[in-house]
C-alpha positions as CSV (number, residue, x, y, z in Angstrom):
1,X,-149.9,154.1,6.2
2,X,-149.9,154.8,2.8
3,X,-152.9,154.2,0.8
4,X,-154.4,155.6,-2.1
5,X,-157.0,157.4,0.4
6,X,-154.4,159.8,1.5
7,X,-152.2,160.1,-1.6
8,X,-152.8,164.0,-1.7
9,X,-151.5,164.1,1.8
10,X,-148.4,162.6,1.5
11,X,-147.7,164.9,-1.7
12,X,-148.5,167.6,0.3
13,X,-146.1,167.0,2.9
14,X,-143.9,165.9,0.4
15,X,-143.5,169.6,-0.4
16,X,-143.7,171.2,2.9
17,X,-140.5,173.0,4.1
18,X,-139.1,171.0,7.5
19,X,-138.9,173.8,10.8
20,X,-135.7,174.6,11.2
21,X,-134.4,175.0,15.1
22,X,-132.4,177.7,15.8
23,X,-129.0,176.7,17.6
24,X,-129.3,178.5,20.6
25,X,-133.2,177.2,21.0
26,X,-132.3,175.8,24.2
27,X,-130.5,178.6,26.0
28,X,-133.3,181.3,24.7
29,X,-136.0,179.0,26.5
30,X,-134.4,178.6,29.6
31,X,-133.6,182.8,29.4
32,X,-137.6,183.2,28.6
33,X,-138.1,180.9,32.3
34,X,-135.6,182.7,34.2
35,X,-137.6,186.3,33.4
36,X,-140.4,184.6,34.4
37,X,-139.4,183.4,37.7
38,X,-138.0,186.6,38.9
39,X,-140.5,188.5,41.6
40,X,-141.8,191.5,41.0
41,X,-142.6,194.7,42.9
42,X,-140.9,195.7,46.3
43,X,-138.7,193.1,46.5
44,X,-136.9,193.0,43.2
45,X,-135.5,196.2,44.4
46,X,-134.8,194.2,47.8
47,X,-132.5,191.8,48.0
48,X,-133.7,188.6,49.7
49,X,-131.0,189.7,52.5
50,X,-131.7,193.1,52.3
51,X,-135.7,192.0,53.0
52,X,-135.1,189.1,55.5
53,X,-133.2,192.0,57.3
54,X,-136.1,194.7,56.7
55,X,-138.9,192.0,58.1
56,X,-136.5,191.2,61.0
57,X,-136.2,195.1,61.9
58,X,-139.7,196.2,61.9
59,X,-140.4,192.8,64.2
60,X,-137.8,194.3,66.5
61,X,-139.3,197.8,66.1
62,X,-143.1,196.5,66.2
63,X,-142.3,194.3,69.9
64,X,-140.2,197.2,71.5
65,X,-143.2,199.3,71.0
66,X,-146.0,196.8,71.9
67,X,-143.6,196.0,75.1
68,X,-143.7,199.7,76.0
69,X,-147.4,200.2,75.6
70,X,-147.6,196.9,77.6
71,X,-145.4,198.2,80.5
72,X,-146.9,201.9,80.8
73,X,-150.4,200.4,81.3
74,X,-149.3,197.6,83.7
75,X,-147.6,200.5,85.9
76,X,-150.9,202.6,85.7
77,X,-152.6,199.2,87.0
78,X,-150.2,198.5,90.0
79,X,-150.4,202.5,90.6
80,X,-154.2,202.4,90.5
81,X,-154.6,199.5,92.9
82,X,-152.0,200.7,95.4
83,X,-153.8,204.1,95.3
84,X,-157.1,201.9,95.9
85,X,-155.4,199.7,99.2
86,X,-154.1,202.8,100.7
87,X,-157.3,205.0,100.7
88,X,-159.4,201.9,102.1
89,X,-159.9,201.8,105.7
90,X,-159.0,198.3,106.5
91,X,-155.0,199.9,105.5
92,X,-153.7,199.1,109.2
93,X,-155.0,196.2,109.2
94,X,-153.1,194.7,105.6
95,X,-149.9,196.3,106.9
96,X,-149.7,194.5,110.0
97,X,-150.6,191.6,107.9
98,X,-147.2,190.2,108.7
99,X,-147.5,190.0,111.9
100,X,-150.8,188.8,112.3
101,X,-149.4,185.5,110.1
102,X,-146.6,185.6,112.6
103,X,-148.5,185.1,115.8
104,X,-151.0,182.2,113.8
105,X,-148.3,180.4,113.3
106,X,-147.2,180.1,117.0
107,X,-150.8,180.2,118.1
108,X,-150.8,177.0,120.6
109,X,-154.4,175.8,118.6
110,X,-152.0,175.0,115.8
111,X,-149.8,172.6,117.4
112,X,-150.6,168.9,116.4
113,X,-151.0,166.4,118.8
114,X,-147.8,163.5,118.6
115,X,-148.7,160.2,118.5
């Protein structure tokens, strides 16, 4: 594309100096993306073992305790109802309960007729 129109430009660029690369271009751009990869904060300090194992310990820690609080309130539950059933007055009758199934089931109104 060389006309008389951009003459100027050509001498120009004529005189300009060429970039020179630098032989280890290559390895200083892949070093500048490695830095910029690597996390920051808590868990450069952390290993990615020494986090996986962290996460997996305060899981541990975090059920154990929410199992506990979980168990100490069911037993205040059960405790709370059985203090209930044995202060209410219809107690003799729920603990002959078993009884009472015992005899409906050989009540003689039960049996079915045979065919």
């Amino acid at each position: 594309m060389k006309n008389e129109e951009h003459d100027d430009l050509w001498q120009l660029l004529a005189k300009a100096k060429e970039p020179a690369v630098s032989p280890f271009f290559a390895r200083n751009v892949l070093r500048a993306i490695r830095e910029q990869e690597k996390p920051a904060g808590l868990f450069v300090w952390l290993s990615r073992r020494r986090a996986l194992t962290a996460a997996l310990g305060l899981l541990a820690i975090t059920v154990a305790g929410i199992s506990t609080l979980t168990r100490s309130n069911r037993t205040d539950q059960i405790a709370a109802l059985a203090q209930e059933v044995s202060d209410s007055p219809d107690y003799t009758v729920i603990s002959h309960l078993d009884e009472l199934l015992a005899y409906e089931e050989n009540s003689a109104w039960l049996d079915k007729p045979v065919y």
